[in-house]
VOBADO-135523 format. One line per 3 residues: number of its first residue (from 0); their letters; for each residue x, y, z of C-alpha. Coordinates in steps of 0.5 Angstrom, whole numbers, plus 500, padded with zeros to 3 digits. Layout:
BEGIN
NUM = A = X/Y/Z; ... $
//
This chain:
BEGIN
0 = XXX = 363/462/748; 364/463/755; 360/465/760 $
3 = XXX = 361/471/764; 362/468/770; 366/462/767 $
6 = XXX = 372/462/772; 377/460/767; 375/466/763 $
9 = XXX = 382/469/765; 387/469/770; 391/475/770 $
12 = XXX = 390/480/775; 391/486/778; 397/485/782 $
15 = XXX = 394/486/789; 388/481/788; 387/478/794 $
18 = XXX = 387/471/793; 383/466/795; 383/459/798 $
21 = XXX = 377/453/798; 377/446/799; 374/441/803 $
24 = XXX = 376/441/812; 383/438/812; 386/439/806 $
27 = XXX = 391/444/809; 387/452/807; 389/454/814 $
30 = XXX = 396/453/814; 398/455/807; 394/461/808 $
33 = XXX = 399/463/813; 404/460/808; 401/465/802 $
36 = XXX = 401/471/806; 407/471/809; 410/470/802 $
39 = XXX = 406/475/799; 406/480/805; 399/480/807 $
42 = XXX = 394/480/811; 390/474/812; 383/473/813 $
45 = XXX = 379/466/815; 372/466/815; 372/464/823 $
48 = XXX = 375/470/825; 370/474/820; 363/471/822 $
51 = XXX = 366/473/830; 367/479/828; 361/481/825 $
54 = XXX = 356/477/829; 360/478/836; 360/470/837 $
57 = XXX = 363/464/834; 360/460/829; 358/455/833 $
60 = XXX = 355/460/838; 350/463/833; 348/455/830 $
63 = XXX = 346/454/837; 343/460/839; 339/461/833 $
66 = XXX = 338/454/829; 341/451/822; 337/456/818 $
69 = XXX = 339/462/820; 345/460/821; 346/458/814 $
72 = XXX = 343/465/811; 346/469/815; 354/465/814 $
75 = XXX = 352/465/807; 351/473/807; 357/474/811 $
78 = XXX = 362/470/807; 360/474/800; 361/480/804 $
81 = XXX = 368/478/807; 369/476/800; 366/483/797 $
84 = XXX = 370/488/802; 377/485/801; 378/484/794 $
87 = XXX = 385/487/795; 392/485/799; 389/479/802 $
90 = XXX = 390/472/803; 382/468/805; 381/462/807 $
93 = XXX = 374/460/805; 372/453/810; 365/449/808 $
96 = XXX = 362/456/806; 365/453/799; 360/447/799 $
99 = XXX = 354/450/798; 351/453/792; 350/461/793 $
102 = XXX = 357/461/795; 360/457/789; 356/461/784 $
105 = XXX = 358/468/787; 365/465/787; 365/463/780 $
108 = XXX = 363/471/779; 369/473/784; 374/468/780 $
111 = XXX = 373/474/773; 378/479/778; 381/475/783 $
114 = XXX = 385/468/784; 381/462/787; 385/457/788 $
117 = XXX = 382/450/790; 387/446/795; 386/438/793 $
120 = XXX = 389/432/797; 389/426/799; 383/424/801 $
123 = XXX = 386/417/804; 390/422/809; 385/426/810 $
126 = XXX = 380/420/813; 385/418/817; 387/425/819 $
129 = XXX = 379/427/820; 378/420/823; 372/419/819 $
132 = XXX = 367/414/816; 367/411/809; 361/414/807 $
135 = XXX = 362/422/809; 368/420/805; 365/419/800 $
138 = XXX = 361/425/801; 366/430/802; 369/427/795 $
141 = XXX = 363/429/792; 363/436/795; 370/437/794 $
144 = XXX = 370/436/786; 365/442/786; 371/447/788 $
147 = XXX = 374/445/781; 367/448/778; 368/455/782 $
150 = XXX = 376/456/783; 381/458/777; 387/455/779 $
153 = XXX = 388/448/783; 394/446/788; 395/439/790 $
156 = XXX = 397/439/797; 402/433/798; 406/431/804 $
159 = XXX = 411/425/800; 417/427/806; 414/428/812 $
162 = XXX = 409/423/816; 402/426/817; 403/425/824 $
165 = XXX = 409/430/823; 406/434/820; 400/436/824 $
168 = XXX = 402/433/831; 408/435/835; 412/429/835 $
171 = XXX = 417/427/833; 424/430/834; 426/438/833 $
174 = XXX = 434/437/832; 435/436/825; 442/433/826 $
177 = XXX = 437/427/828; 435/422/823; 428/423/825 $
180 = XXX = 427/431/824; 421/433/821; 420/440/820 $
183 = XXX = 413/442/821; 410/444/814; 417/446/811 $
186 = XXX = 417/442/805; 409/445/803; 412/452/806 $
189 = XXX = 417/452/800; 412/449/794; 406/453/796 $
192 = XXX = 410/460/796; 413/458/789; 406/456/786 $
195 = XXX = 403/462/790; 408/467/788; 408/465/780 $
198 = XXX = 399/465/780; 400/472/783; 407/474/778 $
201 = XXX = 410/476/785; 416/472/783; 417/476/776 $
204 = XXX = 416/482/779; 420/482/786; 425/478/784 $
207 = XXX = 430/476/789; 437/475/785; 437/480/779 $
210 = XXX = 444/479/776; 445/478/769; 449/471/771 $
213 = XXX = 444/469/775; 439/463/773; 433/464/778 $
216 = XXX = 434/471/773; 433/469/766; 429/463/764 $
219 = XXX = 431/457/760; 429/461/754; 434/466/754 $
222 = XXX = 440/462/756; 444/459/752; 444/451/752 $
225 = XXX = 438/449/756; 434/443/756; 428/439/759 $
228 = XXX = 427/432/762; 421/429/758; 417/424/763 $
231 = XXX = 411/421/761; 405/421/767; 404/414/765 $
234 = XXX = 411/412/768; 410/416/774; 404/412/775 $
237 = XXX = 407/406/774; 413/408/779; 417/408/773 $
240 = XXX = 422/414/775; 427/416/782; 423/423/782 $
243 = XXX = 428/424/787; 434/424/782; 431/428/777 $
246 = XXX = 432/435/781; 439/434/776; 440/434/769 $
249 = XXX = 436/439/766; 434/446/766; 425/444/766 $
252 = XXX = 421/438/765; 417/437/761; 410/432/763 $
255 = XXX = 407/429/757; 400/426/758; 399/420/754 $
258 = XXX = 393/418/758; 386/421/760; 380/418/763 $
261 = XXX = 376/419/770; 380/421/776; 386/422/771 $
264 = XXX = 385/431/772; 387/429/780; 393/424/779 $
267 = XXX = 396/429/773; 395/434/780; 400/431/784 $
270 = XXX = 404/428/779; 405/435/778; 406/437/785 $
273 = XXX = 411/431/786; 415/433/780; 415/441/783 $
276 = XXX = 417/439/790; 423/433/787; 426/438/782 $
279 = XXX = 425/445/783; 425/447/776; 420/450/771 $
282 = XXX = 414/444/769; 413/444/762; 406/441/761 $
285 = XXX = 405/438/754; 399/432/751; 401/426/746 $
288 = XXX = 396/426/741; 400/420/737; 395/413/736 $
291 = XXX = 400/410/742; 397/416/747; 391/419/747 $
294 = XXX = 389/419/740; 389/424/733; 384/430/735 $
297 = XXX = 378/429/731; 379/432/723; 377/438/723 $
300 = XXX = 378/445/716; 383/449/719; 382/457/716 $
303 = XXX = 387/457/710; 393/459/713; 399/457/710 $
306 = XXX = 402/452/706; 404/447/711; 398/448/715 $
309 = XXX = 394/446/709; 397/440/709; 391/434/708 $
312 = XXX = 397/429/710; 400/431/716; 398/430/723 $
315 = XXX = 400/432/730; 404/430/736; 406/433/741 $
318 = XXX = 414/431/743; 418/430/748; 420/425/751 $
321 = XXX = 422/421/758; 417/419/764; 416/420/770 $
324 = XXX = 413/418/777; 407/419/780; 402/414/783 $
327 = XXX = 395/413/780; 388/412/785; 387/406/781 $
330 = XXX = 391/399/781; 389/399/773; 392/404/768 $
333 = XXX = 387/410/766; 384/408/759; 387/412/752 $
336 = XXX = 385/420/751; 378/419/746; 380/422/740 $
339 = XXX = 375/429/741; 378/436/741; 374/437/747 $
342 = XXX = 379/432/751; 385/436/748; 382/443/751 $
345 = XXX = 380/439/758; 387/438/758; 390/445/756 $
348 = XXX = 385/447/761; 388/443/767; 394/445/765 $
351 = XXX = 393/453/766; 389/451/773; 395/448/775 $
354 = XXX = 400/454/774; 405/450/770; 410/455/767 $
357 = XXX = 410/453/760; 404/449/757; 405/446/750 $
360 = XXX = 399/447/745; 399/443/738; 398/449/733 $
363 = XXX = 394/444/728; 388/445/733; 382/450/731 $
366 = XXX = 384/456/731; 378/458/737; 381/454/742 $
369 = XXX = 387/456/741; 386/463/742; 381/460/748 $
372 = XXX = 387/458/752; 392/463/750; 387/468/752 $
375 = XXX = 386/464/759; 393/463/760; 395/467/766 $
378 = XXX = 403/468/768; 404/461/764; 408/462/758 $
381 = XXX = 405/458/752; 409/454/747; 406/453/740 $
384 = XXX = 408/446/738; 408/443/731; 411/437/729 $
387 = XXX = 411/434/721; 411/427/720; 415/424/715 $
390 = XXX = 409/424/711; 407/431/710; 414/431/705 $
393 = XXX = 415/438/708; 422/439/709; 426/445/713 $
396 = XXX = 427/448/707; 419/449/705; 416/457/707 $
399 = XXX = 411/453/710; 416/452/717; 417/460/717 $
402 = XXX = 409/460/716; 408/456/722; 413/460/727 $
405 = XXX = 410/467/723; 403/465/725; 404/462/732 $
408 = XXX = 408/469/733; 401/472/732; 397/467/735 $
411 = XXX = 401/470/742; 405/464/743; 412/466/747 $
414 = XXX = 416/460/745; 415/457/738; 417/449/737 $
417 = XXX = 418/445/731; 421/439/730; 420/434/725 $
420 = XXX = 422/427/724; 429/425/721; 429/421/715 $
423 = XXX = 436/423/713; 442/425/717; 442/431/712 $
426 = XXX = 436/434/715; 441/436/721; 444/441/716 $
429 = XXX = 438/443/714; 434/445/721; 441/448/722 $
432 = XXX = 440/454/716; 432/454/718; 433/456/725 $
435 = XXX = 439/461/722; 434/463/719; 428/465/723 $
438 = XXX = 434/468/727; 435/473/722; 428/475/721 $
441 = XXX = 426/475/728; 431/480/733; 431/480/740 $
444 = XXX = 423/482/740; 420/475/737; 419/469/741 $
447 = XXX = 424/464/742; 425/458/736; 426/451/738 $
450 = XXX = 428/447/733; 431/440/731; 429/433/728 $
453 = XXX = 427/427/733; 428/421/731; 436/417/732 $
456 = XXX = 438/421/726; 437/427/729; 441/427/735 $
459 = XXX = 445/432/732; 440/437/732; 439/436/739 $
462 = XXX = 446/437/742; 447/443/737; 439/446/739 $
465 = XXX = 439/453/744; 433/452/747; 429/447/752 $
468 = XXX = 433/441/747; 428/435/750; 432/430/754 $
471 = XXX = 432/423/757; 435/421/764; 437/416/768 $
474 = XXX = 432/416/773; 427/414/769; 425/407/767 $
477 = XXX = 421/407/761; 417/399/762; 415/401/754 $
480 = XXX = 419/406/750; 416/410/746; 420/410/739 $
483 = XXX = 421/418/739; 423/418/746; 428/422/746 $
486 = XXX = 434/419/747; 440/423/749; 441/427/756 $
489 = XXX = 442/434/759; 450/431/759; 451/427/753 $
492 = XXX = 449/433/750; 454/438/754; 458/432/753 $
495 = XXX = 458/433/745; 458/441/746; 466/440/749 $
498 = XXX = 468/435/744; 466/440/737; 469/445/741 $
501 = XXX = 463/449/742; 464/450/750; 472/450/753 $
504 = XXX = 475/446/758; 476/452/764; 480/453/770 $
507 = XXX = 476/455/777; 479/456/784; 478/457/791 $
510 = XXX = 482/463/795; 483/466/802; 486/464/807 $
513 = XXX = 485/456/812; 483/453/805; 487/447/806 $
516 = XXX = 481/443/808; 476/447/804; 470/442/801 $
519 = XXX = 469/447/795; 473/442/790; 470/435/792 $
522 = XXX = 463/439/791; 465/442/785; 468/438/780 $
525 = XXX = 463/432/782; 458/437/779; 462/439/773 $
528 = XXX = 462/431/772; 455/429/772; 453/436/768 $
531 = XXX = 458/432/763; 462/440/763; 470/439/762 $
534 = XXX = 472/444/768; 477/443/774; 476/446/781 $
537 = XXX = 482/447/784; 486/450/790; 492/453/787 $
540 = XXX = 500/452/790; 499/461/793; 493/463/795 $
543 = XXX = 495/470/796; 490/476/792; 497/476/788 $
546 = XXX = 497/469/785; 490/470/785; 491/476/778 $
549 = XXX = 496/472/775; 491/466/775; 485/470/774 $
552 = XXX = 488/473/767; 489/466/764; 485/465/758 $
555 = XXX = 482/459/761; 480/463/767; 473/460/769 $
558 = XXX = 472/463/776; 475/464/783; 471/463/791 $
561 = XXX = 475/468/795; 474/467/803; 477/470/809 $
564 = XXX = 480/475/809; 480/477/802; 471/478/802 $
567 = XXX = 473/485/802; 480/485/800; 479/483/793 $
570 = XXX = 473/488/792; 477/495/790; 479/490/784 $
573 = XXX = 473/489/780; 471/493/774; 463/491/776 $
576 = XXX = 460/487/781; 452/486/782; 448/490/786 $
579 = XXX = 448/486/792; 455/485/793; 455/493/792 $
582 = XXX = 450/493/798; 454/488/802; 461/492/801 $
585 = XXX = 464/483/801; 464/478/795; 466/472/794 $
588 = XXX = 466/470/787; 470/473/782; 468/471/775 $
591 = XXX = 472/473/768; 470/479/764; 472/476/757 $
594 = XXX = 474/481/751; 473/482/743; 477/482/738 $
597 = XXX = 479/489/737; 480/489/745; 474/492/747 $
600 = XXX = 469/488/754; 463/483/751; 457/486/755 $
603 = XXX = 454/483/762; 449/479/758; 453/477/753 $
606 = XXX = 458/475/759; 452/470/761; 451/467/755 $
609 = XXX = 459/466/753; 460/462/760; 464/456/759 $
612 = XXX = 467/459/754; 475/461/754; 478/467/752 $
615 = XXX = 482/473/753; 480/476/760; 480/485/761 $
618 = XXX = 477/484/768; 472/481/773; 466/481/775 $
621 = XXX = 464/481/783; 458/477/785; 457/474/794 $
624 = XXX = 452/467/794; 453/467/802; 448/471/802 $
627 = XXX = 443/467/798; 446/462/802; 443/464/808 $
630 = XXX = 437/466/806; 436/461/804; 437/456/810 $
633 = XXX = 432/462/814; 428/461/809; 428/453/809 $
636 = XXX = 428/453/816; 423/459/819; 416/457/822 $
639 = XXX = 410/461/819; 409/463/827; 416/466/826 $
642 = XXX = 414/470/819; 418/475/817; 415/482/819 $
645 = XXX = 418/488/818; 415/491/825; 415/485/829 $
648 = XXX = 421/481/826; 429/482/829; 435/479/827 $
651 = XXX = 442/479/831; 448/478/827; 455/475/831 $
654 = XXX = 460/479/827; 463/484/823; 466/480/817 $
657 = XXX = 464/479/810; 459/473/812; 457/478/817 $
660 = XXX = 456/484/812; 452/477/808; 448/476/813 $
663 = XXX = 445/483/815; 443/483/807; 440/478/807 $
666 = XXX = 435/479/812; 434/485/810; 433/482/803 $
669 = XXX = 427/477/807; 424/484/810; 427/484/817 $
672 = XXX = 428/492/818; 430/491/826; 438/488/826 $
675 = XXX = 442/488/831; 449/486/831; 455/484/836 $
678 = XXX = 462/483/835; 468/482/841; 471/490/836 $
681 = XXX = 465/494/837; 468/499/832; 468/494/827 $
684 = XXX = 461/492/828; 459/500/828; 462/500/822 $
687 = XXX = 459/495/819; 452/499/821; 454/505/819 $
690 = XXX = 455/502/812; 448/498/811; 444/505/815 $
693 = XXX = 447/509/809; 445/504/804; 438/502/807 $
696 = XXX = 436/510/807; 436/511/801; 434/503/799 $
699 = XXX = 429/502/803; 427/508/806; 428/507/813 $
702 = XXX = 433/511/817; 436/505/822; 436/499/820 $
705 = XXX = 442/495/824; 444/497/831; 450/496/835 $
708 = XXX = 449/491/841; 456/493/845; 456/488/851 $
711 = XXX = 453/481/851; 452/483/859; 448/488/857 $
714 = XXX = 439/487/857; 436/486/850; 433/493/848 $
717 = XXX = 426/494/852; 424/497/845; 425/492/841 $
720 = XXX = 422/484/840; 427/479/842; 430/475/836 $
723 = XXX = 427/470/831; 432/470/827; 440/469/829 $
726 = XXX = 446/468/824; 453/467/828; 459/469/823 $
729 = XXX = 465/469/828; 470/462/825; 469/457/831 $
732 = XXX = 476/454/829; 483/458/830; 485/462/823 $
735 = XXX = 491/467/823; 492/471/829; 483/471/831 $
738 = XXX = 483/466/836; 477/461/835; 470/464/838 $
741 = XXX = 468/459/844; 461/464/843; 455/462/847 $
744 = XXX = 449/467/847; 446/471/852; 440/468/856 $
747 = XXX = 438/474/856; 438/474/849; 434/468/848 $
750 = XXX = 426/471/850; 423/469/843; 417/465/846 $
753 = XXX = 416/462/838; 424/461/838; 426/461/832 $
756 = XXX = 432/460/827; 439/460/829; 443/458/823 $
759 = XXX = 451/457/825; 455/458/820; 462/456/822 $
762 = XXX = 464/448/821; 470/447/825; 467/443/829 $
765 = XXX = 460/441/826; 458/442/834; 460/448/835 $
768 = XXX = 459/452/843; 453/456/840; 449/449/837 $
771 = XXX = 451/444/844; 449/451/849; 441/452/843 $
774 = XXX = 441/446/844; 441/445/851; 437/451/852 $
777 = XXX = 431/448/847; 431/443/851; 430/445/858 $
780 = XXX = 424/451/855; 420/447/850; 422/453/846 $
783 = XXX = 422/451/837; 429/453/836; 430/450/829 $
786 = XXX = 438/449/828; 441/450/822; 449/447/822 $
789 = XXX = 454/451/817; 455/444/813; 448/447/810 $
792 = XXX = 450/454/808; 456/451/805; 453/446/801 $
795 = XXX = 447/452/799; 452/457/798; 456/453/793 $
798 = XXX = 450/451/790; 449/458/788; 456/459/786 $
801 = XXX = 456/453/781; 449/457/777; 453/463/777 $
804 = XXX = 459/461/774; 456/455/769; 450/458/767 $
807 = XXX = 448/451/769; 442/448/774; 447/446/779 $
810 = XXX = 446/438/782; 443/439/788; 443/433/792 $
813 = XXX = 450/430/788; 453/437/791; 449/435/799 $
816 = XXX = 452/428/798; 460/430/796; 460/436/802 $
819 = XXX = 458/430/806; 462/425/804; 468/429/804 $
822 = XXX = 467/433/811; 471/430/816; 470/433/823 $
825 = XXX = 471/432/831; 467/425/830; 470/423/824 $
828 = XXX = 465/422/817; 458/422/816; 455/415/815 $
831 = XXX = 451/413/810; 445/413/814; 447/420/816 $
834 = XXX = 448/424/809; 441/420/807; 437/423/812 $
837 = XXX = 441/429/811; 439/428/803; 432/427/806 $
840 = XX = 431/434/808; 432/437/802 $
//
């Protein structure tokens, strides 16, 4: 039983809980405090500022005028208030109040209503940071792991890209086509918010992307085909995998723990951390309970619940299989797990103090402690886990297995895997009619089956399984292979879905005008190469919008890019389009929409699931990843200073097209609610304001949204903040009859004393006027403008559209390194030096 204020008691909340930050000086709570607000939108309140507003004086100034005693009753007293009156829509830095008992307990109580979490670090780092002796590291360390005792979720703070000087100095060089660029906090910015958004469920409640074809939309369960990359943290310790590459080749990693011992919880931390930052897709976190790893739990009498789970002869394991990298405090690997239950659910609870995205319980545990943990799990989804051995001489057949899923189904497991160890190739079929099975009796309201035998003989069933199929993958190198390692990957198994004919060869392409030198093919034919896909990307001989309905009717058709002039061109031919390309009034992606037999369209959810698929074309659905393109880059690139506000923030649009129309979105999208935009047609740019104040009055609930800026002689507005944000969309190369822009911006323009972003989206030359003038213009201020190329946009735009149009996770860095090597700009190719720096970055 739990103790009333056992901070692991729960972890879901209201969805206005302020959340809450300790941990020890250095580890990084004021700069991710300003990273979380600004993610979540809300107001940010540090125990210093709160003391001097209470007291009247600092810190500091009270310790000193009133002595250490007094000092610390009444820091404690104001701590618990700060805590106690706002417990909603805020973020709270809490600093070494968090180190004294009074302020623990009352925190253990406050974790039962809001989440705490403990931000962990290097404590090497920190040292070195701090300039600190030995022996206050040693107590700082001991102080710091008392955080764990008063907080419900951990966030390892990891800085593996950036120099710590980089990160908490001002050197280094801010032009990021320089190899030694470093963006303060960016790539912390982009973990941080991810973790603080899925502990909040922000991230399932707001959103970004809502499309039916959109990966960010639909977790890997629910689409079709999908698998995750196993790692051992074993392998991570021994350096054993290229994290850098495993951003590619499957849809989640799953991180197996095969070892446990003192200080195994922080390693397990940052290795989760370091997966997080390399791949940017769910974690699934899952214990190796086999003799080989952390030993069989100790035998206990399960409640009679089926015939399987009265097995006496079976044993649990967790599956999956792969490695992975992370590095370990000590030269010599952690000892194996002991076999004790108490071990086991030490793990599981790390693992939701993490606030990995799916952890995978073994069903054959008591029954107490998996309710525990499922009880306890927060927005972590729960995979209900059993494996049968060859012993057991269970077999697909036996109604034991529909026993387990019915029974896990109960427990509140959302996903349910079992698998069982192939002794036959037989046992292939059998798996097939079992989950044929289970689909028949569950319908659309069950949790989704993983199913398929482990094993060489059970390849089969690996390629052919719907849901998170474990896989292998190049980038680990396993010192010691484990006999049920998987032994596929994410492309074996799609390579084998085309050759049964399960999935078809499809025809994609880009049309617009000036796409004679476009990168989308090189970009796109090496994904589809790597994600083992039979697609071909292609410029066809007409790019006219006439060629353009010939080609998109072909049974083969998989999907066009439209670009200029025909964004807005090909919108009145769409039978159905997102809400965003519908708010943009511009597209840039057509996709097919298939038929029935008897002639009539599948449903959008459908079309989702029947991409990579041919057959007869009715219509076609119109979708824009410019804009998830562009907010993207401002939201790489976008200092905490600089976060978006929907009273302080403006942004300035240069143009009127379709970029600029994606543009306008996606700031709005960010919360900018004060946008300018300036075209050398002022019509054109009225028209493009009138079009988004129309839809911003009823979407968003403010009357104007986008004003005109008529002249760049002209001052900037008096009533409005000068930019942080910036977006020039005018082409910088000839195209038809437009003459090339030469565009510079208006000195007047530029008063922003935190700088900001501009992002320049033409590539026509990489160097365009506006990035040679910005760049001179920071130069001569000191003002932190973060300069964003139009190689970036291309690359993050494509990357988007590649998800959309296969429903599979695209290769980031393949896609970033193809753009690179194939641009050829005013000074030729990029060298390698340049594209791994580039790389780097991301």
């Amino acid at each position: 039983m739990h103790h009333r204020s056992d901070p692991n008691a729960r972890r879901k909340f209201e969805s206005d809980a302020s959340l809450v930050l300790v941990g020890i000086r250095g580890c990084g709570k004021r700069s991710m405090g300003f990273v979380a607000a600004a993610a979540l939108k809300r107001r940010f309140i540090t125990e210093d500022h709160f003391f001097k507003e209470t007291t009247g004086i600092t810190r500091h100034e009270y310790l000193q005028k009133f002595g250490t005693q007094e000092f610390q009753r009444r820091d404690i007293e104001i701590l618990k208030a700060m805590l106690d009156n706002h417990r909603t829509r805020c973020v709270i830095e809490i600093g070494l109040g968090s180190l004294t008992r009074p302020v623990q307990e009352h925190l253990r109580i406050y974790c039962l209503t809001n989440p705490v979490v403990y931000l962990a670090r290097d404590m090497d780092r920190i040292q070195r940071l701090l300039g600190l002796e030995d022996q206050a590291v040693r107590l700082l360390r001991e102080g710091d792991l008392l955080h764990r005792s008063c907080s419900n979720f951990e966030f390892y703070n990891v800085e593996d890209r950036s120099s710590l000087a980089a990160l908490h100095s001002d050197e280094g060089t801010p032009d990021r086509r320089s190899a030694d660029y470093s963006f303060k906090l960016k790539d912390a910015k982009e973990d941080f918010t991810r973790f603080v958004q899925l502990v909040t469920g922000v991230e399932k409640d707001h959103s970004s992307y809502d499309s039916p074809f959109a990966l960010l939309e639909t977790p890997p369960e629910l689409r079709s085909y999908t698998h995750a990359i196993f790692v051992r943290s074993s392998d991570i310790a021994e350096c054993s995998v290229d994290l850098a590459e495993l951003g590619s080749g499957g849809d989640a990693i799953e991180l197996c723990i095969d070892r446990w011992g003192p200080g195994m919880a922080t390693t397990i931390s940052k290795q989760v951390a370091l997966l997080r930052r390399h791949a940017r897709t769910p974690i699934i976190l899952s214990v190796d309970t086999t003799s080989s790893g952390i030993g069989t739990p100790v035998p206990h009498t399960p409640e009679p619940r089926s015939p399987v789970a009265r097995s006496p002869t079976m044993t649990t394991t967790t599956t999956t299989t792969t490695t992975t990298a992370t590095t370990t405090p000590s030269s010599s690997p952690p000892p194996p797990l002991l076999q004790d239950r108490n071990v086991y659910a030490e793990i599981m609870e790390h693992g939701l103090r993490l606030a990995v995205e799916y952890l995978a319980v073994d069903l054959g545990q008591d029954q107490s402690l998996l309710k525990r943990i499922i009880h306890s799990r927060g927005n972590t989804k729960i995979i209900g886990q059993y494996v049968f051995e060859p012993s057991t001489r269970v077999s697909w057949e036996d109604e034991g297995c529909v026993s387990l899923y019915l029974e896990a189904e109960t427990l509140g497991c959302q996903l349910i895997r079992i698998l069982r160890v192939a002794t036959e190739r037989e046992d292939n079929n059998a798996v097939l009619k079992f989950t044929n099975r289970i689909r028949a009796l569950r319908g659309s309201g069950h949790p989704p089956l993983i199913a398929y035998n482990v094993g060489p003989l059970g390849r089969t069933s690996q390629v052919f399984n719907n849901v998170l199929t474990s896989v292998t993958h190049p980038a680990i190198r396993s010192r010691q292979p484990h006999a049920r390692d998987p032994l596929i990957t994410a492309q074996d198994a799609v390579q084998a879905l085309f050759q049964s004919y399960v999935l078809d060869p499809l025809r994609f392409y880009i049309v617009g005008g000036s796409v004679a030198y476009s990168l989308s093919p090189a970009m796109h034919n090496a994904a589809f190469r790597h994600c083992g896909m039979n697609h071909l990307y292609s410029i066809p001989e007409s790019t006219s919008l006439a060629a353009l309905d010939r080609l998109g009717r072909d049974p083969q058709f998989g999907g066009a890019s439209i670009v200029q002039p025909f964004r807005v061109q090909a919108f009145p031919k769409l039978a159905s389009k997102s809400r965003h390309a519908e708010a943009i009034g511009a597209i840039n992606t057509i996709m097919p929409l298939r038929a029935r037999a008897d002639g009539t369209l599948f449903p959008l959810q459908e079309q989702a699931s029947r991409r990579n698929q041919s057959g007869r074309v009715l219509a076609w659905y119109g979708e824009n990843t410019d804009w998830v393109g562009i907010m993207t880059c401002i939201t790489r690139n976008l200092s905490p200073r600089n976060a978006i506000s929907p009273l302080k923030s403006t942004g300035l649009v240069i143009g009127a097209g379709g970029m600029a129309r994606a543009a306008i979105y996606a700031m709005l999208r960010l919360g900018c609610r004060q946008i300018f935009i300036h075209n050398r047609t002022v019509s054109r740019a009225e028209a493009v304001a009138r079009h988004f104040n129309s839809w911003a009055s009823s979407q968003v609930g403010a009357p104007e949204v986008v004003r005109v800026l008529r002249s760049a002689a002209d001052d900037w507005p008096a009533d409005a903040n000068p930019p942080c944000l910036i977006a020039s969309c005018v082409p910088a190369d000839p195209s038809g009859t437009e003459p090339p822009a030469n565009f510079e911006m208006p000195t007047q323009w530029l008063g922003s004393l935190t700088g900001g972003v501009v992002l320049e989206l033409a590539y026509k030359p990489l160097d365009t006027p506006l990035l040679v003038q910005m760049r001179r213009f920071r130069s001569e201020t000191g003002r932190p403008w973060v300069l964003v190329d139009g190689l970036e946009n291309v690359t993050e735009q494509g990357i988007a559209q590649f998800e959309l149009m296969t429903g599979r996770k695209a290769p980031r860095r393949l896609m970033t390194r193809e753009v690179l090597r194939n641009y050829r700009g005013e000074d030729g190719r990029f060298d390698e030096r340049d594209i791994q720096a580039r790389l780097d970055g991301l």
